[in-house]
N, C-alpha and C positions, 0 to 999 in steps of 0.2 A: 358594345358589340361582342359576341360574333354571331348564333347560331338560333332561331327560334322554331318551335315547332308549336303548332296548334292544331288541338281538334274536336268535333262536338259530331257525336255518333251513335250507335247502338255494342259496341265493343268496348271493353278495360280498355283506357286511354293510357293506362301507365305505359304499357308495354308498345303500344304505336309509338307515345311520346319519343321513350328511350331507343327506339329502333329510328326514329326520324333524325334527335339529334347523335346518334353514330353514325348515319351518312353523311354527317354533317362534320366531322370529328377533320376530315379536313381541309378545313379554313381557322385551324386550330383554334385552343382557346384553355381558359388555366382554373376554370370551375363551372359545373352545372348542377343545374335543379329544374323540380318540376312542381306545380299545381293541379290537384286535379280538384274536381266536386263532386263531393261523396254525398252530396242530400242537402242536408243540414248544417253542413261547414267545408272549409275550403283545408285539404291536406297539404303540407308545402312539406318537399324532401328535398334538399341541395346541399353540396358539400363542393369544397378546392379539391383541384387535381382531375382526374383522369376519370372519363366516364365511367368504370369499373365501382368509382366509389358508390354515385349515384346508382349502380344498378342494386350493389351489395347494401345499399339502403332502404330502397325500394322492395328487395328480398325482406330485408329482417322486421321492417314496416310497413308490409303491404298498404294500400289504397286502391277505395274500389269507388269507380267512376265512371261515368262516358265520355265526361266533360274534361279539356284540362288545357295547358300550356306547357312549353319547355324551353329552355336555353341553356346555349354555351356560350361564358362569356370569354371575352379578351380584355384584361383590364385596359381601364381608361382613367374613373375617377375611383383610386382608391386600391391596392394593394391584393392580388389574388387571396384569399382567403373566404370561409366557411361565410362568414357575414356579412360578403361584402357579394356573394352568387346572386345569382340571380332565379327565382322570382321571388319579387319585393311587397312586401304586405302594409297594410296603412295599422293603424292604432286596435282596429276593431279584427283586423285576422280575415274579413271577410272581404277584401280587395287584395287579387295576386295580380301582378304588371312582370313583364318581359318587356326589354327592348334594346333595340341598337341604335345607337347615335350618340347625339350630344346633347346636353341642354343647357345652353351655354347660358340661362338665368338663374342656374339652379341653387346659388349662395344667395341671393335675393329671396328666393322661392322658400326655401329651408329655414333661414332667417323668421320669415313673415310665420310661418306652420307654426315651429317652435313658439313662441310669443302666441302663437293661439292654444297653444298646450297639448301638440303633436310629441312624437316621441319618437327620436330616430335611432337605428340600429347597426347606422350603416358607414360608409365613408361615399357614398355615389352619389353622382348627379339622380341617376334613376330614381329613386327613393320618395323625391317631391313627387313624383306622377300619382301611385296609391293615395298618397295622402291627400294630394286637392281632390282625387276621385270621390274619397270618400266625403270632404267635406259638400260636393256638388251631387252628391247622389241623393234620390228625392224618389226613387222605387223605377229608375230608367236608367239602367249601366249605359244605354248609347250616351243619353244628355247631358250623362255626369262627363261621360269621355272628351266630349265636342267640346263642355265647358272649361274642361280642366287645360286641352290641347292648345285652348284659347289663348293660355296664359303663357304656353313656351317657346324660349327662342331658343333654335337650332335644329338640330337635326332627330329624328324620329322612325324606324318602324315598331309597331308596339301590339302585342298580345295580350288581352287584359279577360279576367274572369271575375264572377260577383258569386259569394254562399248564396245571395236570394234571386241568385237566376242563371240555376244552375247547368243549364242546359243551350246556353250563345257563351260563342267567344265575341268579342269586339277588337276588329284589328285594325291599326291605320295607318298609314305612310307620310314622311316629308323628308325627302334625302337619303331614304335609306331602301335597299332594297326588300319589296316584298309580296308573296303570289300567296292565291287561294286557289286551292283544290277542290275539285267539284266531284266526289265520290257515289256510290248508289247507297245511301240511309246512313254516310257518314259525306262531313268537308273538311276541310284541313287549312291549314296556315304555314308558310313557312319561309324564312330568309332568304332560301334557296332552294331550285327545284328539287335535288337530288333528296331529298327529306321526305318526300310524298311520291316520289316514280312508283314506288311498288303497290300504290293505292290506286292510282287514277293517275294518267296522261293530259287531262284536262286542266288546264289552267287559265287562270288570270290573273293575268300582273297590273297589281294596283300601280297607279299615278300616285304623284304629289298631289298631298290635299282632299286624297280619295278615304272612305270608312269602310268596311267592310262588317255585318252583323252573321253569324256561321253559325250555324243549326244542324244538326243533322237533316232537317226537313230541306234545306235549302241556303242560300248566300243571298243578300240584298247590299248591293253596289250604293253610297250616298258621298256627295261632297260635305265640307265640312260646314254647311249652313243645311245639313241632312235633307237635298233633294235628292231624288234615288241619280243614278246614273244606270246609264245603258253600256255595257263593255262587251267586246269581242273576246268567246276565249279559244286561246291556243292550244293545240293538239301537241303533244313534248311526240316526237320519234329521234331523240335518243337514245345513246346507251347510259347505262349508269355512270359510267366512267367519264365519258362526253359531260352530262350533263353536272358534274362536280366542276368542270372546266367552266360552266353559264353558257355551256355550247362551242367555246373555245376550243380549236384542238390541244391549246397547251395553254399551262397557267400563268408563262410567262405572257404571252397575246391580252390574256385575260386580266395581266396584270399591269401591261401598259394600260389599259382603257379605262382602268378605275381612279386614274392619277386625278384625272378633275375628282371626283368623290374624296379620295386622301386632302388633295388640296384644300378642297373645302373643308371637311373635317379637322386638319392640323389647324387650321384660323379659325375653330369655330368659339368665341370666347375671348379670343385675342386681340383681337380691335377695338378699343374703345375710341370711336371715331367720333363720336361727340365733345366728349373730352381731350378729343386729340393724344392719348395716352396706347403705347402699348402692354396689354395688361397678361402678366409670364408665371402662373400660379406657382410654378415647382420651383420659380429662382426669390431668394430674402436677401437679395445682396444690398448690405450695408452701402448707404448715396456716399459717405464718407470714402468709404473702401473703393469704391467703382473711381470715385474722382481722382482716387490717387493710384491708381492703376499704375504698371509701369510698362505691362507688356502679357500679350496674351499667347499662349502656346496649343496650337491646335493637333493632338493628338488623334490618329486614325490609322485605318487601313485600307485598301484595294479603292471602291467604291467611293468607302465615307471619307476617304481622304482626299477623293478627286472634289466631294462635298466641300471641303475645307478650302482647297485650294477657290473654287469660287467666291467662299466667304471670306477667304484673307482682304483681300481689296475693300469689301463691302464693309468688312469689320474696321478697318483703317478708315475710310471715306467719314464714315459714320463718328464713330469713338473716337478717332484722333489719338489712337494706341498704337504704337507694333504690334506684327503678329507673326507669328514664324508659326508653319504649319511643318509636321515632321511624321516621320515613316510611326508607329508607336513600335515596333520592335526593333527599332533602332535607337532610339531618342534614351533609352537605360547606359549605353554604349559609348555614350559621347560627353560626360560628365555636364548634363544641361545646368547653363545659368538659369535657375528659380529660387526663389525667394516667396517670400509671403506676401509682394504687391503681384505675383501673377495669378494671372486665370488660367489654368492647365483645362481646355476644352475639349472634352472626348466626343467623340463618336462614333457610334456603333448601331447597326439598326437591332442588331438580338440583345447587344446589351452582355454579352458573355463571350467577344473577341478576346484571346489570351494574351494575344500582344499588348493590346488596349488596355485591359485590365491590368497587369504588368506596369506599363509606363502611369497609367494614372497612379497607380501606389507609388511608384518612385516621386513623382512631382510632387504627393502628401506630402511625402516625407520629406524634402524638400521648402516643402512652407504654403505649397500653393494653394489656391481654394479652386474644387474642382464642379465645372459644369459640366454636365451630361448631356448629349442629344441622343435618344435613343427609342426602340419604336415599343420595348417591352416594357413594361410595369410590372417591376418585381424581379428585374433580373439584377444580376451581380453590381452592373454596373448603376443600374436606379438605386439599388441600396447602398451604394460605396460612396457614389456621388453626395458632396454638399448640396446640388443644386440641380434640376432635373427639368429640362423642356421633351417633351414627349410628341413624337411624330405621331399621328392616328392614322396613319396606314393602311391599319389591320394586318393580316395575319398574311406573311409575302412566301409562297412555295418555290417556286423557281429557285433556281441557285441564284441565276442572272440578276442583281437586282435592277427595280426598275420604281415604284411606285418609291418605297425606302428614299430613295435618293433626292426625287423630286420634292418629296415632305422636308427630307433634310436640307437642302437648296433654303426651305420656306422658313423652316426655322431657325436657317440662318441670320436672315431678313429680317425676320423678325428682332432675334437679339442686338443686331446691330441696330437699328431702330429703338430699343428701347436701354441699351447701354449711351447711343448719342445724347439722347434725352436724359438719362440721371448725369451725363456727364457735361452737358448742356455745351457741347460741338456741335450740334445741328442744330437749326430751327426749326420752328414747330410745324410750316409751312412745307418742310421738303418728307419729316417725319409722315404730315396729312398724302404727302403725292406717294410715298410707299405705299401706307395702306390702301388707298386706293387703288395702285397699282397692283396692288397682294390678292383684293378684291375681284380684280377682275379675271385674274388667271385663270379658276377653274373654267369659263368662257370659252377663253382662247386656246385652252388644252384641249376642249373638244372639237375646236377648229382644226387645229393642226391632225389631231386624230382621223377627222373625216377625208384626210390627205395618203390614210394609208393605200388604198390601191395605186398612188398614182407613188409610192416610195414604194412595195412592194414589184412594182413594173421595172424598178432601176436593178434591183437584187440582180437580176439574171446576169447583169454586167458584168458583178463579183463572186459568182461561182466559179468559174475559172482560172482567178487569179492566187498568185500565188504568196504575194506584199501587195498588201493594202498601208495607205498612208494619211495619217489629219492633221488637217493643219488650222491653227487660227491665231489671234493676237488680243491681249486682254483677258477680257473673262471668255471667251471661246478657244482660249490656249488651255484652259481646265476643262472641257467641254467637250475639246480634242480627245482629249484622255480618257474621260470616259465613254466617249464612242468606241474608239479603239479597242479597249478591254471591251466592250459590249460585243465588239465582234469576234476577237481571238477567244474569248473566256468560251461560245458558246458555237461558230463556226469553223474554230482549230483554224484559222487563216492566220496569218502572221502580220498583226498591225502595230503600227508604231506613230505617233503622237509627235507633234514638234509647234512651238514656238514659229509661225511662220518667218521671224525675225531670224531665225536660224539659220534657215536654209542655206544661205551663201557659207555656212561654217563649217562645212560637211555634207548634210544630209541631202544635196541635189547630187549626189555623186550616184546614191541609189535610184535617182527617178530613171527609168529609161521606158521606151517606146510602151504604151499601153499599158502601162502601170496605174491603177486606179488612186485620184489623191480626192478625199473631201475636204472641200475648203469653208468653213465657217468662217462667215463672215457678218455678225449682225451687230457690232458695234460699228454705230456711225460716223464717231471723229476718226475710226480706221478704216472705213472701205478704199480709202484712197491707197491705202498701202497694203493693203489685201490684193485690192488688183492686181500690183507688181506683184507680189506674192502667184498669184496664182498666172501670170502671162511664163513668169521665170519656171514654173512645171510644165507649161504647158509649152515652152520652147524647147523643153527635153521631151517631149513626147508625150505626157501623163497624160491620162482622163478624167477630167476633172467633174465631179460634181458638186455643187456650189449650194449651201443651205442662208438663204440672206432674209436678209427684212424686204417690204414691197417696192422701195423706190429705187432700190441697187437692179438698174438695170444697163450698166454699165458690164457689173457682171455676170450679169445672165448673157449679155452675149458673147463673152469670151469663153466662159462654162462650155461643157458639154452639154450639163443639163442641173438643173435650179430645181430647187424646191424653195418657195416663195411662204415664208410666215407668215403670220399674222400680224397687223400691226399692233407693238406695245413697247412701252419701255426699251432702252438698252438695257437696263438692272434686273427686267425680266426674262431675257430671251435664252440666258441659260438654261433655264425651267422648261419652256418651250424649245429651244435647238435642240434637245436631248432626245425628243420625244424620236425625231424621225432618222437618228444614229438607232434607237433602238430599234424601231421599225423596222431598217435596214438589214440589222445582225440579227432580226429574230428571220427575215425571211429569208436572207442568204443559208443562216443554218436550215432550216426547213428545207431549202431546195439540194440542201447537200445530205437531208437525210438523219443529221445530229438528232440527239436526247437532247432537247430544247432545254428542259425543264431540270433537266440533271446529267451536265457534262461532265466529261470523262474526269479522275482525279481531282474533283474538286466538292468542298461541301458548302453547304448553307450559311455555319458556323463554324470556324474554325475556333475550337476550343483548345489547342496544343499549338506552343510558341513554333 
């Protein structure tokens, strides 16, 4: 991933190209390149870093074309650099490919190429697609495409050009997003609308499964057994600015909604459900070393630390280790017990927190081997790290995070899952009910998402107030936490998190009349003591809104008012309760008028201790 622009017209395609992906510049991304077709061969100009590069390339190496493609990428598989941009060429230089996603077959795929005496240049998944293109091509760039898409498992949007047909792009979708622009004597392609606003208003947004053939003359719509299709297209009346949102007024909205997409995306690869195996490409940790574990140390901060405290339990359940999760700019302070049987576990979604970084270099040096959760390829912390599980995300604006956290949740899950199994604490049968369970979330995250008007109707409760309160037990005592900051960080309310176990120890002394308290409640061996929990606020006066699983209806009537999950999992419902805490603090702040996207004194990345 990140950013594609395609187009096939009567105008120099370079300079549309490069004007498409700067509108695009932000949903970030850490290299681009472009292809155009100049006749008789295909030009490819790409470089790492900052579109500036690509343009001062394109200057000093003109290419003249009508045809071409472009992207920006976000690394996935393989380290921002010059040879790892994107667009991807096969043996012959006459196949250029763009695309976003994953292709979670693609060491299978590369394997088999090589052994036929293909020739890679790359470290990406992407890279197979050129190459079976080229072996399926027979003087028909669509048949070679259909054939080649044949072959892959995962995710996909893709812009492909051929030297001997110099005049169609070929674009296609499966999980990823991606629209065609319908222009007068040019069409366009692109990730996202904001890329083509200044051409054409006319759109259509391909489905899963759907082909796209782009001409200057015209678009011809085909499923992937190339019968045409008939599509409706959409008239864009945004503004530029809107339409970099996907029509969201803010990116934080934009970027709850994409969680089923991240979710899927972080698992894409990771499951080997046949073999009953979870498979963690950035971790080589020695089965010896793992079995003699002694204790693992979860290094974070704000967010990814409320991330940890979910996965402390998970990680116990599973591994049959301790875990002690700790502040990471604290943890230099306190002269930590580490040695060389621990896993000192960071977390970070940019990969360049200073505290984080900080305390992982002390745990080195200390003896530890260190694992990375992290959502950047290529930041400080991907390269420091021993060992690297990478969230796929993409590219998160908001200060607030939102999408980061749920992938981090996933890849918790994951590790403990496949730490139980080298460690051989779990059996194979509860490892299989994970993944399945891992499986179905993206699902159920778009359930819980089509719930937002009816959590947005509650907001209007909490503009008013002046302490807001959450409370839960278990793994929604971590869940708490990060509701809380979801709402202070970005509504300036003043929320505070507790332990509902607590409460008799202090904290009912603050409940008084009309005090708004949310009660998570979706572990099922505790509803029974959630209830007391929440009668004991609700005899001081509180208002309570209650976020439970479907059969607690017990407390839905004691509630004020419920919002009712989906049904899954207890081990899931973190991933899921989280969804409609955010919904809550993005609407509260919205009706209070906040910089959703960028509140006050705070940044994205904190790079200074």
């Amino acid at each position: 991933m990140c950013g594609i622009v395609g187009y096939a017209g009567r105008e120099q395609a370079a300079p549309i190209l490069l004007d498409g992906l700067q509108r695009l510049e932000y949903r970030g991304y850490d290299s681009a390149g472009a292809a155009v077709c100049t006749g008789a061969k295909l030009e490819v100009r790409k470089a790492a870093g900052r579109l500036e590069r690509l343009a001062q390339l394109l200057e000093e190496y003109p290419v003249t074309g009508v045809t071409g493609i472009g992207h920006t990428r976000w690394a996935t598989h393989g380290a921002p650099a010059d040879h790892n941009a994107h667009p991807h060429v096969d043996c012959t230089g006459r196949v250029a490919v763009v695309h976003n996603g994953i292709i979670e077959n693609y060491l299978a795929l590369r394997a088999e190429l090589v052994a036929r005496g293909h020739r890679f240049s790359s470290d990406t998944d992407t890279e197979v697609l050129p190459h079976l293109i080229e072996e399926n091509y027979r003087g028909d760039l669509l048949e070679a495409v259909r054939a080649s898409l044949a072959r892959l498992k995962g995710s996909w949007a893709i812009a492909v050009v051929h030297a001997d047909e110099p005049d169609r792009v070929i674009v296609a979708r499966k999980d990823s997003p991606l629209v065609v622009g319908v222009g007068r004597d040019a069409n366009f392609a692109a990730s996202d609308i904001p890329a083509i606003l200044p051409y054409t208003r006319s759109v259509y947004v391909l489905e899963d499964g759907e082909l796209a053939v782009i001409t200057a003359e015209g678009v011809t719509f085909l499923d992937m057994h190339g019968r045409p299709r008939e599509k409706t297209v959409l008239h864009v009346d945004w503004d530029a600015a809107a339409s970099e949102k996907g029509g969201y007024e803010h990116f934080m909205r934009k970027e709850i909604h994409e969680q089923p997409r991240a979710v899927r995306d972080t698992l894409a690869g990771k499951l080997d459900r046949e073999r009953g195996r979870i498979v963690l490409p950035g971790v080589s940790l020695e089965r010896e070393y793992v079995r003699s574990l002694r204790k693992i140390d979860v290094l974070a901060m704000g967010t990814a630390r409320h991330a940890g405290l979910v996965g402390k339990p998970v990680l116990e359940w599973f591994a049959r280790v301790p875990v002690e999760v700790d502040l990471a700019a604290e943890f230099r302070y306190r002269d930590p017990l580490v040695d060389d049987r621990t896993i000192a576990l960071m977390i970070s979604q940019s990969g360049e927190t200073a505290d984080t970084l900080a305390a992982m270099r002390e745990a080195r040096a200390r003896g530890a081997q260190v694992l990375a959760i992290t959502n950047v390829v290529g930041s400080s912390l991907a390269r420091e790290a021993d060992h690297v599980i990478y969230t796929v995300a993409g590219p998160e604006v908001a200060v607030a995070s939102t999408k980061a956290y749920t992938t981090q949740l996933v890849a918790l899950y994951l590790l403990a899952g496949y730490l139980g199994l080298e460690r051989e604490t779990v059996d194979r049968a509860r490892v299989a009910a994970l993944m399945d369970d891992l499986v179905a979330l993206p699902a159920q995250l778009e359930a819980v998402l089509e719930m937002e008007d009816e959590v947005a109707a509650l907001a209007e409760r909490f503009v008013p107030a002046e302490h807001v309160f959450f409370i839960g037990r278990g793994l929604d005592a971590a869940t708490a936490m990060e509701g809380a900051l979801k709402l202070k960080e970005i509504s300036y309310i003043h929320a505070e998190a507790y332990a509902a176990g607590e409460l008799k120890h202090g904290t009912l002394a603050l409940i008084t009349d009309g005090v708004p308290v949310v009660a998570l409640a979706t572990q099922r061996p505790l509803l029974d003591k959630m209830l007391s929990n929440i009668k004991e606020v609700k005899a001081r006066g509180a208002w309570v809104l209650a976020v439970t699983v479907p059969e607690a209806e017990d407390i839905a009537r004691v509630a004020d008012a419920t919002v009712f999950l989906p049904a899954a999992a207890d081990l899931m419902m973190p991933v899921l309760s989280v969804v409609p805490l955010q919904i809550l603090a993005y609407h509260v702040a919205r009706l209070l008028g906040r910089d959703v996207d960028k509140p006050r004194n705070l940044a994205k990345s904190v790079t200074v201790e």
